[in-house]
C-alpha positions in Angstrom: -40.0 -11.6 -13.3 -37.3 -14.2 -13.3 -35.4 -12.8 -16.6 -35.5 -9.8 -14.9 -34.3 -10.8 -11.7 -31.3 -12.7 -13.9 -30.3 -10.4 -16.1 -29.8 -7.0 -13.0 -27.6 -10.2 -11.7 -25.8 -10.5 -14.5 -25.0 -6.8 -15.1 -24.5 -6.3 -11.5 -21.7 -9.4 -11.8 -20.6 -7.5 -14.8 -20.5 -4.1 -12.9 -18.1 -5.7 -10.0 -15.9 -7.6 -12.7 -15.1 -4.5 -14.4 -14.5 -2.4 -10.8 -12.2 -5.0 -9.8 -10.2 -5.1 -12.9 -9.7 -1.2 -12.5 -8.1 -2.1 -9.0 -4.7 -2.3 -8.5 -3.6 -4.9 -5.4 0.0 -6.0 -4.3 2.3 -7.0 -1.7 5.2 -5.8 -0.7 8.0 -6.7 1.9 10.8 -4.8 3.5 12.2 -7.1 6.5 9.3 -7.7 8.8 7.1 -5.1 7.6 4.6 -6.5 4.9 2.7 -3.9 2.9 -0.8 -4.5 0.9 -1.2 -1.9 -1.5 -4.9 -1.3 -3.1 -5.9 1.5 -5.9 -9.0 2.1 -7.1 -9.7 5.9 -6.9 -7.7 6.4 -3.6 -4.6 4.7 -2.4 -5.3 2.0 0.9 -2.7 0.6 2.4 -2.5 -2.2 5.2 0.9 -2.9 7.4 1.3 -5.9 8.9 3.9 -7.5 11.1 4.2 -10.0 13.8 2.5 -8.2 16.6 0.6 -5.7 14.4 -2.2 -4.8 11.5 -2.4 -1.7 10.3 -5.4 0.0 7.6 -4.9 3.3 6.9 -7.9 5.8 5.7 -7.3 6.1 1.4 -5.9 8.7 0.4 -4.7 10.5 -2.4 -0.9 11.3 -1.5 1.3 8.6 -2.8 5.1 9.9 -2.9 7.8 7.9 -3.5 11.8 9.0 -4.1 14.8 7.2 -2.7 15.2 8.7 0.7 11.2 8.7 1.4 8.2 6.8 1.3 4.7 8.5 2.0 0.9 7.5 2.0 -1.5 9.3 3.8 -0.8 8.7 7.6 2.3 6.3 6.8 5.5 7.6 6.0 9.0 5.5 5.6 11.9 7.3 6.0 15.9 6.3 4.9 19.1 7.3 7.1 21.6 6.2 4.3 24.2 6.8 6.9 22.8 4.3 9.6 21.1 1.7 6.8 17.8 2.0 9.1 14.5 2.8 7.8 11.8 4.4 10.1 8.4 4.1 10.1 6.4 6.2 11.5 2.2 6.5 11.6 0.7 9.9 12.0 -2.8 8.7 13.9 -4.0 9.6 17.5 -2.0 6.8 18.8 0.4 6.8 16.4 3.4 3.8 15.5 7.0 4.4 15.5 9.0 1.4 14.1 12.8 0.7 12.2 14.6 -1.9 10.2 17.9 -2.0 9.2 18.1 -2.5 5.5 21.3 -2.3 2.7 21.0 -0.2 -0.1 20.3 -2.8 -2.5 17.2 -4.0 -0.5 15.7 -0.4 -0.3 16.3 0.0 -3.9 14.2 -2.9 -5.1 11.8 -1.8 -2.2 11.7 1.8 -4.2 11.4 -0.2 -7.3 8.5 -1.7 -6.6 6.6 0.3 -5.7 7.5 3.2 -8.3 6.2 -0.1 -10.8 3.1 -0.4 -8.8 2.2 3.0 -8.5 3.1 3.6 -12.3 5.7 5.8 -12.5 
């Protein structure tokens, strides 16, 4: 019973090493605003800042060009005239926020996360 017992651990360990590997995990900043990206089937993202955590529901929408940002419920938005970008939650409660941010900085925002999202 005990080989048994051993080896469904083993394959089970082997099960959740291989799910893992599949998963895509990073962190990105823009200002305050720190972003924790997760794939696996469905994108998850999780905003934090100093007064605030965010998880959104996964979801499949994940666009990306330079004047826009949007997952799911979260969307990032660039005024290239003003420098600011806005963030904006579309929940019940919803979360409206801005950051001023140069060009340069955006870019290698954009960057980023066109190299985590594979494109």
């Amino acid at each position: 019973m005990s080989e048994r017992k051993s080896y469904l651990q083993m394959m089970s360990e082997g099960f959740r090493m291989m799910k893992q590997a599949k998963e895509v995990e990073q962190t990105v900043t823009l200002r305050q605003w720190t972003f924790s990206f997760r794939h696996d089937k469905e994108w998850t993202v999780i905003l934090r800042t100093d007064r605030l955590k965010w998880v959104g529901r996964p979801a499949n929408e994940f666009s990306i060009d330079l004047a826009q940002v949007r997952l799911g419920d979260l969307s990032l938005q660039r005024h290239v005239e003003s420098n600011e970008v806005r963030l904006k939650i579309e929940e019940e409660w919803g979360i409206e926020s801005k950051v001023v941010c140069d060009d340069e900085e955006w870019g290698r925002f954009v960057e980023t996360l066109k190299q985590l999202k594979g494109e």
